[in-house]
C-alpha positions as CSV (number, residue, x, y, z in Angstrom):
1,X,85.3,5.5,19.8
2,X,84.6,2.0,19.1
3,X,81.4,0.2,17.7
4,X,81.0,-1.5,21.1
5,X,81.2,-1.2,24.5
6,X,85.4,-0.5,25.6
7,X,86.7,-3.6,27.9
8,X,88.4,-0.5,29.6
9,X,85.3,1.6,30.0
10,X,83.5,2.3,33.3
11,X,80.0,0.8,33.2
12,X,77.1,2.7,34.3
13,X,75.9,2.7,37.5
14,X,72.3,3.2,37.2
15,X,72.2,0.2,33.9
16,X,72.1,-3.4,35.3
17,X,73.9,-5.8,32.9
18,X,71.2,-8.3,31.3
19,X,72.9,-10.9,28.9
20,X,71.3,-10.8,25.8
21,X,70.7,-14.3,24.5
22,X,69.6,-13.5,21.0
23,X,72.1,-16.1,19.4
24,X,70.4,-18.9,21.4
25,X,66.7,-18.0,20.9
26,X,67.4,-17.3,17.0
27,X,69.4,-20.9,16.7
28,X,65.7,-22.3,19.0
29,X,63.4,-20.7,16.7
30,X,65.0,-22.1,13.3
31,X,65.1,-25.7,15.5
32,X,61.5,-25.1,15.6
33,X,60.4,-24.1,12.0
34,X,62.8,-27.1,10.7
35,X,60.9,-29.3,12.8
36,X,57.6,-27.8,11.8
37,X,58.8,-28.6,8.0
38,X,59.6,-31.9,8.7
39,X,56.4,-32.8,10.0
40,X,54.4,-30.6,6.9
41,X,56.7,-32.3,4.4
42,X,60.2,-34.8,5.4
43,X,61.6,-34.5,2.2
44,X,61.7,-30.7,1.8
45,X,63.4,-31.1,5.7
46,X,66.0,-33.5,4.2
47,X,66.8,-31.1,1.6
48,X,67.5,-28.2,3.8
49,X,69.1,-30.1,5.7
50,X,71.7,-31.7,2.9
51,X,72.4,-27.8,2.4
52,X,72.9,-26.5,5.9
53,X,75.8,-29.5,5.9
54,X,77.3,-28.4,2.6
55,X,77.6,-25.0,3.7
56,X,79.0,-25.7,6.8
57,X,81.5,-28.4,5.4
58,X,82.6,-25.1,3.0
59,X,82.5,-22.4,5.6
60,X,84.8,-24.9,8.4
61,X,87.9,-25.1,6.7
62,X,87.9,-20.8,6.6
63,X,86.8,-20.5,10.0
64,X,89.7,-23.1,11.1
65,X,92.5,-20.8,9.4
66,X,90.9,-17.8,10.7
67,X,90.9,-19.2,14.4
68,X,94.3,-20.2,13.7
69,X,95.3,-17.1,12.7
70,X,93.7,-15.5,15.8
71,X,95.3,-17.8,17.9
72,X,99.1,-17.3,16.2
73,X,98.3,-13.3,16.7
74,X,97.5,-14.0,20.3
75,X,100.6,-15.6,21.2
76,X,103.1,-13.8,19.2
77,X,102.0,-10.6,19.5
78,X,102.1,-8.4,22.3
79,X,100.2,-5.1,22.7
80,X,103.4,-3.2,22.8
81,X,104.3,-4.9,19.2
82,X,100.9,-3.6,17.8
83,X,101.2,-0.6,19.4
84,X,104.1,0.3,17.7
85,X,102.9,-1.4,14.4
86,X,99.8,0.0,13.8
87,X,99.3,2.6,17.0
88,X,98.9,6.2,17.1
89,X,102.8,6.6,16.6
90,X,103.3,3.9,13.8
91,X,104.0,6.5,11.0
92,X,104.3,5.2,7.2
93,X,105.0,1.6,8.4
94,X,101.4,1.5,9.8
95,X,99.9,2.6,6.5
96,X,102.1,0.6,4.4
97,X,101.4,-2.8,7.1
98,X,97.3,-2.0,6.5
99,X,96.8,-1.7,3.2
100,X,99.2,-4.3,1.8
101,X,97.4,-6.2,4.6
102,X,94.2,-5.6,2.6
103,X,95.2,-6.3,-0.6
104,X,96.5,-9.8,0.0
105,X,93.5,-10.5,2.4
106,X,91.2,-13.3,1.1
107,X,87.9,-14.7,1.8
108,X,84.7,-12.6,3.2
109,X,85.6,-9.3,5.4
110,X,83.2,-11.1,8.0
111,X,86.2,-13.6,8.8
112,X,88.6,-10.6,9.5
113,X,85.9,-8.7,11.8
114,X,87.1,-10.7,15.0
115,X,91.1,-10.0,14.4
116,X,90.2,-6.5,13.5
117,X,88.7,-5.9,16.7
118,X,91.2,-7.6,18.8
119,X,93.7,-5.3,17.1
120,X,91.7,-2.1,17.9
121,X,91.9,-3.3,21.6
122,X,94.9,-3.4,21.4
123,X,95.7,0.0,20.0
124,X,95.3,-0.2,16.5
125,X,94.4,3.1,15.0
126,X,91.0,3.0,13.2
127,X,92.4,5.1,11.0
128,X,94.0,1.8,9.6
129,X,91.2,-0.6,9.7
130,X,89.4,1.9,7.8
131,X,92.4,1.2,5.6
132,X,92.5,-1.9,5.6
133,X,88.6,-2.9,4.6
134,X,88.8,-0.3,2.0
135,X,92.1,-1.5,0.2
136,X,90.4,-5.2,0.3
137,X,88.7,-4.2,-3.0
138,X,92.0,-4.5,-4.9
139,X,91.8,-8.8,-5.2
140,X,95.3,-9.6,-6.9
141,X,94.0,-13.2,-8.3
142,X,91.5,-10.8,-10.6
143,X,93.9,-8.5,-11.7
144,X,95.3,-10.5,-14.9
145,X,91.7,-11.1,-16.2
146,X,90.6,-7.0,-15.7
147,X,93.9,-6.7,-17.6
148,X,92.8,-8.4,-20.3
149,X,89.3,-6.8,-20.2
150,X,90.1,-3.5,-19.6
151,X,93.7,-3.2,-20.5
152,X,97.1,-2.3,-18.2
153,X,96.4,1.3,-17.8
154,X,93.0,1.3,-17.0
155,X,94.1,-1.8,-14.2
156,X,96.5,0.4,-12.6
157,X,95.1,4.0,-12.4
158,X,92.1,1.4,-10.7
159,X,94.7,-0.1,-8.5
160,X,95.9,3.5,-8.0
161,X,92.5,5.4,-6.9
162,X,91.6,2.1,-4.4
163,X,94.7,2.7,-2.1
164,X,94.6,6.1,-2.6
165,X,91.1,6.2,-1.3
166,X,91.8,4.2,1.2
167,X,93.7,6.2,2.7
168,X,91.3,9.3,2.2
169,X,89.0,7.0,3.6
170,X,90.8,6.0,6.6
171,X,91.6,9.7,7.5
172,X,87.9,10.3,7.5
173,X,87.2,7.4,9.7
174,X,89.7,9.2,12.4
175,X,88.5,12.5,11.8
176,X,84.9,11.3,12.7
177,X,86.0,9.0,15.7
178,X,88.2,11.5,17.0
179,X,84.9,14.4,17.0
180,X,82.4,11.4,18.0
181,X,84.9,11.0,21.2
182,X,85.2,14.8,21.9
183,X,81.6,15.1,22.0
184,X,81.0,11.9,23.9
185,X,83.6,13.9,27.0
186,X,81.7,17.1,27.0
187,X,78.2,14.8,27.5
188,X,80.1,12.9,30.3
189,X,80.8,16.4,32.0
């Protein structure tokens, strides 16, 4: 069972569908108190403004690769690819894809949300993305520095217990989805 609403589910026949517009009233209502600010004081406006443009001159180049990268997936890969990749039958190359997947992810897990999803429609177990965000804690361009802070050993039995849990984590995630959907059929009855 998914966070959201399956494209493949039926909807309900009683429930109309009402688009929810939140994204655009939120966006009016900061248009309004930046405007209310600017009339109180222009150069408190001017400052928040400055920001807003150097966060979003930061946050463009990530959200370029990342649409990129959605775009790439989309056109090389088919569902019967990621099916057999990282579906229910994908075996030790599934686990070993997700969490090496994880460890050399970068940037903030927010960016991977979208291709994450677009994999689960397609069939990716959530087993694995459960895998995947867990084994995200293991950042390779920190390892040298907790070497030299907490030693090799220490590094490594850390490495160790993150993709171990990872894994323990994932099963959970599947052993909860798969009892959330059993119990979701015996309502629909």
């Amino acid at each position: 069972m998914s966070l959201g609403k399956r494209k493949d589910a039926e909807p309900d026949p009683g429930q109309k569908h009402h688009p929810r517009h939140v994204g655009w009233w939120f966006l009016l209502a900061v248009l309004m108190l930046h405007l209310g600010v600017r009339m109180i004081d222009p150069t408190v406006s001017l400052e928040s403004l400055g920001y807003f443009v150097g966060v979003v001159t930061r946050l463009l180049p990530a959200l370029g690769v990342m649409f990129l990268l959605l775009w790439l997936f989309n056109l090389f890969a088919s569902p019967q690819q990621i099916t057999r990749s990282l579906g229910q039958q994908s075996g030790l190359k599934g686990w070993i894809f997700t969490i090496v997947g994880g460890v050399v992810s970068m940037g903030s897990v927010y960016l991977w949300y979208p291709l994450l999803r677009d994999l689960k429609t397609h069939g990716m177990r959530t087993t694995l993305i459960a895998t995947f965000l867990y084994s995200r804690a293991v950042k390779i361009p920190l390892l040298p520095l907790m070497m030299h802070y907490f030693g090799t050993l220490y590094t490594i039995l850390f490495v160790l217990n993150v993709l171990l849990f990872s894994i323990a984590s994932g099963l959970v995630m599947e052993r909860i989805d798969v009892g959330m959907t059993k119990d979701s059929d015996k309502n629909s009855r």
